[in-house]
C-alpha positions as CSV (number, residue, x, y, z in Angstrom):
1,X,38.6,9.0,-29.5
2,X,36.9,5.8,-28.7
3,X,38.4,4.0,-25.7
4,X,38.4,0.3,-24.4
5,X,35.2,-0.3,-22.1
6,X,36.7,-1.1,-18.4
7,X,35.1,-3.2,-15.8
8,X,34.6,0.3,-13.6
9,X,33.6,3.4,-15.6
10,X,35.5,6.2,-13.7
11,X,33.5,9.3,-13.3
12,X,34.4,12.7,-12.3
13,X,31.8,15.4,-10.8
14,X,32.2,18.7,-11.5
15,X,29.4,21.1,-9.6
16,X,29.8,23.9,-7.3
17,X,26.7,22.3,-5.5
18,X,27.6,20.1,-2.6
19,X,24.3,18.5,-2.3
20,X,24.0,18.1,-6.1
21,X,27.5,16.4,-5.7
22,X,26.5,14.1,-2.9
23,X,23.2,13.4,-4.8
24,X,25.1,12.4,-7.9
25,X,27.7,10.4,-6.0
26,X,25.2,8.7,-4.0
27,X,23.6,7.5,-7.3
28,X,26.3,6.5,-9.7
29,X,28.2,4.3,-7.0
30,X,24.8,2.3,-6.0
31,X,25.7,0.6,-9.7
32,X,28.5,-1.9,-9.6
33,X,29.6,-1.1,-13.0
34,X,30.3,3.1,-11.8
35,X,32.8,4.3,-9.4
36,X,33.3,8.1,-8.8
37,X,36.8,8.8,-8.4
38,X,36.4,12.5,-7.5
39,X,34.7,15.6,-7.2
40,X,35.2,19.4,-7.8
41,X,33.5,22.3,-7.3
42,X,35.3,24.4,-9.9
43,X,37.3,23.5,-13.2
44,X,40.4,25.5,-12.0
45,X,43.3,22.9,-11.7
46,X,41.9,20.4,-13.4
47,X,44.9,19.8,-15.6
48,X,46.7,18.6,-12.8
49,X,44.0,16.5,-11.5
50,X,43.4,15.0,-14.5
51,X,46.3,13.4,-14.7
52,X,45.6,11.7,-10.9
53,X,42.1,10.9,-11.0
54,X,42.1,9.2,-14.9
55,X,38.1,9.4,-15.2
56,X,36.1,7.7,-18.3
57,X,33.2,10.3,-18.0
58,X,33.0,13.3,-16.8
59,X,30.1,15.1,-15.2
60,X,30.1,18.8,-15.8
61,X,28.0,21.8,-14.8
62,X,28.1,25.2,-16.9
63,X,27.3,28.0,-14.0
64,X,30.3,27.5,-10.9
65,X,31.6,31.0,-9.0
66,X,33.1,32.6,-11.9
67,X,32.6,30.1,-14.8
68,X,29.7,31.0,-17.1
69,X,28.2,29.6,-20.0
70,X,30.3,27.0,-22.0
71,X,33.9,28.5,-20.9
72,X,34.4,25.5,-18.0
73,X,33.6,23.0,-21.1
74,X,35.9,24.9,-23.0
75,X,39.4,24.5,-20.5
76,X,37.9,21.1,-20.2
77,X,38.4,20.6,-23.5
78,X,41.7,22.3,-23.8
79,X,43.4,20.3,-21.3
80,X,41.5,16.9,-22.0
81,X,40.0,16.9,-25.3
82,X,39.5,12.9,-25.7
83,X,38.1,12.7,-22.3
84,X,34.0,11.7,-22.2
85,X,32.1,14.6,-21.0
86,X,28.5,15.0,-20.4
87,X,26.7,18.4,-19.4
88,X,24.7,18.4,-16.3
89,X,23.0,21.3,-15.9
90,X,20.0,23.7,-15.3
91,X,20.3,25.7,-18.5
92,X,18.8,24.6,-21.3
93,X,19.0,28.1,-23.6
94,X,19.5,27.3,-27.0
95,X,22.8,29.3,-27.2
96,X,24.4,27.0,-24.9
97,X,23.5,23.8,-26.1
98,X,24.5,25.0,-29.8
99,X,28.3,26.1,-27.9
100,X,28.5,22.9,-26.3
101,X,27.4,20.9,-29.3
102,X,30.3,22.9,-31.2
103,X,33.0,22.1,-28.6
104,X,32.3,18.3,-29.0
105,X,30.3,17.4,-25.9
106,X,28.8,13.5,-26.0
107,X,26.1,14.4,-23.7
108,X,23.3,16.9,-22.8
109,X,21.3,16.5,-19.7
110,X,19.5,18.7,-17.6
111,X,19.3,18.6,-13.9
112,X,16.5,16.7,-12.1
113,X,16.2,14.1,-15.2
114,X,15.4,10.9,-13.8
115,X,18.1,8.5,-12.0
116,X,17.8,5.7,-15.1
117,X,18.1,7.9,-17.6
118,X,21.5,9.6,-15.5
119,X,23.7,6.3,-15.5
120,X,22.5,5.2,-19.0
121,X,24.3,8.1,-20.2
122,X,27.0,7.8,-18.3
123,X,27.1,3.8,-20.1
124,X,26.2,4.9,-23.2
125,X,28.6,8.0,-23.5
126,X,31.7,5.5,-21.9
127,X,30.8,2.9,-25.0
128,X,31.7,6.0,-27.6
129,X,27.7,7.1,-27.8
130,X,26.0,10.0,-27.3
131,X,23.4,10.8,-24.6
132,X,21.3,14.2,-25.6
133,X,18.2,15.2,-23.1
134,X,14.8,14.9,-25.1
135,X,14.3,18.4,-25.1
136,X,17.7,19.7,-25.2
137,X,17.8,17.6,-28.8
138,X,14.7,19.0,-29.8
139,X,16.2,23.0,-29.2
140,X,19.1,21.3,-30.9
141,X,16.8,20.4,-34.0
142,X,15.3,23.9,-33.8
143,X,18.7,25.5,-34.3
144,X,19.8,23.2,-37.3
145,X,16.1,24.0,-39.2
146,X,17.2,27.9,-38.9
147,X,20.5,27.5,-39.8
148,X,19.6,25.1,-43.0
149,X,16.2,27.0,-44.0
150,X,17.6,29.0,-46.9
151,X,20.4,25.9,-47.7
152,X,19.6,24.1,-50.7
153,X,19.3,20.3,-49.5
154,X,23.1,18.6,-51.1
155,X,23.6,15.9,-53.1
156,X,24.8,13.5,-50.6
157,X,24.5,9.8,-51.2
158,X,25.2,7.3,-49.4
159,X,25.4,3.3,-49.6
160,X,22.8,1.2,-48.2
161,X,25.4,0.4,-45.5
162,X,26.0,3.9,-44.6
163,X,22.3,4.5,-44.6
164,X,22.0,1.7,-41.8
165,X,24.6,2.9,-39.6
166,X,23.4,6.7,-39.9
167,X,20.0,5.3,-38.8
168,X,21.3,3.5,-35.9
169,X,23.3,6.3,-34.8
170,X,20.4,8.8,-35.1
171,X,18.8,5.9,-32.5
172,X,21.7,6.7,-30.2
173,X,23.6,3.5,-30.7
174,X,27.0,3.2,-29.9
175,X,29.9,1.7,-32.4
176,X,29.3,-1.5,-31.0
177,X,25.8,-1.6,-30.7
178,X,25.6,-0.8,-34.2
179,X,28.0,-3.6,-35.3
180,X,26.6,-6.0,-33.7
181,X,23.0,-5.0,-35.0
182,X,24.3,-5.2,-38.5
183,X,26.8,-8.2,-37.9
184,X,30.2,-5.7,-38.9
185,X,33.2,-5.2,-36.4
186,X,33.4,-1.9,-34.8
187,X,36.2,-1.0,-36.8
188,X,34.2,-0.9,-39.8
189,X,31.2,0.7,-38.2
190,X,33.7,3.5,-37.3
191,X,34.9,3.0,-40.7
192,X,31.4,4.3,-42.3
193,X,31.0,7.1,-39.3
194,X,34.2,8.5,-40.9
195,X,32.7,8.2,-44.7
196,X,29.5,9.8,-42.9
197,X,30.3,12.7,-41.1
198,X,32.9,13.9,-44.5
199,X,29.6,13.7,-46.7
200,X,27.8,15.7,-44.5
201,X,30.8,17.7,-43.2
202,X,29.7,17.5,-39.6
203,X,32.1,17.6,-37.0
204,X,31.1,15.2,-34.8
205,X,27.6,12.7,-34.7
206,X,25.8,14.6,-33.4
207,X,25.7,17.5,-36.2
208,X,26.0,14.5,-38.6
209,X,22.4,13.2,-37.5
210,X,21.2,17.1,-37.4
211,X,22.1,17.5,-40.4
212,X,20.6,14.7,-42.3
213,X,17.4,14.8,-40.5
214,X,17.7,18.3,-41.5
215,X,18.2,17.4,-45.3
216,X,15.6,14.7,-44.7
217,X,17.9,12.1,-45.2
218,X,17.0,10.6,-42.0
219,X,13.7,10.8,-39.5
220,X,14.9,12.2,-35.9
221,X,12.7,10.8,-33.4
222,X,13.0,12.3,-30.0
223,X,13.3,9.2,-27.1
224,X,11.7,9.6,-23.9
């Protein structure tokens, strides 16, 4: 669910790390635009937190005590599910990113990316966009080739508008970058996302951009 754009984007750490906390902390609030209203070490209690803190993005890490894999993204999920949350972690095995793809994450990044490319995604990933690690798309694109090898490519078709906006979403654009690119009001770019992801049946962007690079409906080109 895409929500308005405030002047502060409020952003929640979640790391059983205290220096990778402070780190984080100390980087996001150096931008006027960020303010960190919190930090946890686990994901227990969070639905009462929640509530308290009212973060934009959150920032979440998949190995804390005794939460593995994609389970901490899972209660995350279950007791926020509209909530912006990126992954910031030091896994990168393709199992996981597949789980978290599934569960609807809106960004993939693994630890020691670099500071700029951090707070873009936190921007980005506010703004209803997504904000997938270079690599982490390409395992991502790896898993989608497997899975579609022996699937014969669909009939989809879609309208030349359609066609722009899947583009501009497989460039990482958010709703409102896109309407403004193609001179449409967000409502109508979200309008075509809907028509989009039912052709493809993806359940979120994504899969829908996996899937029609996949097809080669569109060409995936990994950003730096």
């Amino acid at each position: 669910m895409l929500k308005a754009v405030t002047a502060m984007i409020r952003t929640l750490i979640i790391d059983d790390h205290p220096v990778v906390r402070y780190g984080l902390r100390h980087m996001l609030e150096s931008e006027a635009d960020i303010e960190v209203v919190g930090e946890l070490e686990d994901i227990h209690g969070i639905g009462e937190i929640l509530p308290e803190l009212l973060p934009d993005v959150v920032l979440l890490d998949l190995e804390m005590h005794d939460t593995h894999g994609v389970d901490a993204l899972r209660h995350l999920r279950g007791e926020a599910p509209d909530v912006y949350v990126i992954i910031y972690t030091s896994h990168d095995e393709e199992e996981r990113i597949i789980q978290a793809a599934e569960l609807g994450v809106d960004g993939y990044l693994l630890k020691g990316s670099p500071k700029e490319e951090i707070i873009e995604a936190v921007r980005s990933v506010n703004e209803g966009g997504t904000a997938i690690e270079s690599t982490v798309a390409a395992k991502l694109m790896h898993h989608m080739n497997r899975r579609f090898a022996e699937v014969q490519k669909p009939a989809v078709r879609f309208s030349k508008r359609e066609k722009q906006v899947l583009e501009l979403l497989a460039a990482g654009k958010t709703n409102r970058q896109i309407g403004k690119t193609l001179f449409i009001s967000e409502s109508t770019v979200k309008f075509h996302v809907h028509a989009i992801l039912n052709k493809l049946n993806a359940g979120n962007r994504t899969e829908a951009v996996s899937i029609a690079a996949q097809y080669g409906l569109i060409t995936l080109a990994c950003r730096d």
